[in-house]
N, C-alpha and C positions, 0 to 999 in steps of 0.2 A: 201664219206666224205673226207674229205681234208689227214686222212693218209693215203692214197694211195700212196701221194705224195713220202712218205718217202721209198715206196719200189721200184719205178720210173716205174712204170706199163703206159700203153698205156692212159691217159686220157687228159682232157682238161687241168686242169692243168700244167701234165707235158709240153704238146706241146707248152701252153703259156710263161712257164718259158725259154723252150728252145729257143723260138725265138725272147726273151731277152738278153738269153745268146747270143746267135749271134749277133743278133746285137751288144752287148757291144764289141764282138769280131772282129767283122769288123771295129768298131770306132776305136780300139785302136791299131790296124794293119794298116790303113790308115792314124791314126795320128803318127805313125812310118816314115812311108813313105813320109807325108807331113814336118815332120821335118828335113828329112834328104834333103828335094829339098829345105827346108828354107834356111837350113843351108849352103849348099853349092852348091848358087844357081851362077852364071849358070850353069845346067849340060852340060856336055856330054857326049859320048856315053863312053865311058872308064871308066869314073866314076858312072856309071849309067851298066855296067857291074859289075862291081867290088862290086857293092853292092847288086845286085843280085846273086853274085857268093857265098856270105855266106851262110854255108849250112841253118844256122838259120832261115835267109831271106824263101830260097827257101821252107824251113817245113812250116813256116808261111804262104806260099802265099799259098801252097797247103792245110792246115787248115783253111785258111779264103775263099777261091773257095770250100770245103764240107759244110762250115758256111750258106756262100751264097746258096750255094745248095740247103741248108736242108730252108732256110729262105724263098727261093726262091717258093719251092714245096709245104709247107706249103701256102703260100699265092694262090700259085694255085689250090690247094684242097680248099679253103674258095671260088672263083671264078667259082669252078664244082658244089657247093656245093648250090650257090648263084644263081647264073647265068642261068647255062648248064643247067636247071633241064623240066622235061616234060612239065611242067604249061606254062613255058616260051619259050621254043622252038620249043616245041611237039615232034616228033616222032622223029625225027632226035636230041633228046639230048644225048641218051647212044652213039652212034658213035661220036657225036661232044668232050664227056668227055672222051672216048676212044685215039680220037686222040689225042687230048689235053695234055691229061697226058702223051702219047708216044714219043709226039713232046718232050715235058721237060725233059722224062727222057734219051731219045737219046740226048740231047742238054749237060747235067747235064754227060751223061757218056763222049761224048767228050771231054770235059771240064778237066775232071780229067786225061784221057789217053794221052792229050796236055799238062798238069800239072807235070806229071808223066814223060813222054819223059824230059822234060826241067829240072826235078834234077837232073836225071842221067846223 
């Protein structure tokens, strides 16, 4: 039943709301971004420094690359889910969903460890 919601346990709804949540969060991080190249458009590289040097910036970018993350994984657990499965691939789909989730999650920890270097 739908109160589950409110204790935020593993189900469909939670994961649906989350990847609303994200996305709302990507939008409004991006149109950040897009305001500020409006704004003081042309850039270059000094001014386009400088505004990545805010630590605020640099929180944000690394909260909207775990947004993406989690947005990301989610859509490819529905593609393992859809896709990968034995009906359709036959024997070779638990290795193919294997790799698949390996590739992303090696991809998704890069991601954040290139993330992580560039705050500090």
């Amino acid at each position: 039943m739908v109160t589950k919601l409110y204790t935020f346990k593993r189900t469909g709804i939670f994961d649906y709301l989350m990847v609303r949540v994200s996305a709302v969060f990507q939008a409004l991080y991006f149109s950040v971004i897009t305001y500020y190249w409006l704004t003081y458009m042309p850039l270059n590289y000094t001014q386009l420094m400088g505004f990545f040097d805010i630590l605020l910036v640099k929180i944000g970018t690394l909260l909207v690359l775990i947004s993406i993350s989690y947005h990301s994984l989610q859509g490819i657990h529905h593609i393992i889910e859809d896709y990968l499965t034995e009906a359709r691939v036959g024997s070779a789909s638990r290795f193919l969903q294997i790799s698949v989730l390996t590739f992303s999650y090696l991809q998704i920890l890069g991601a954040i460890i290139c993330t992580i270097f560039i705050i500090i």
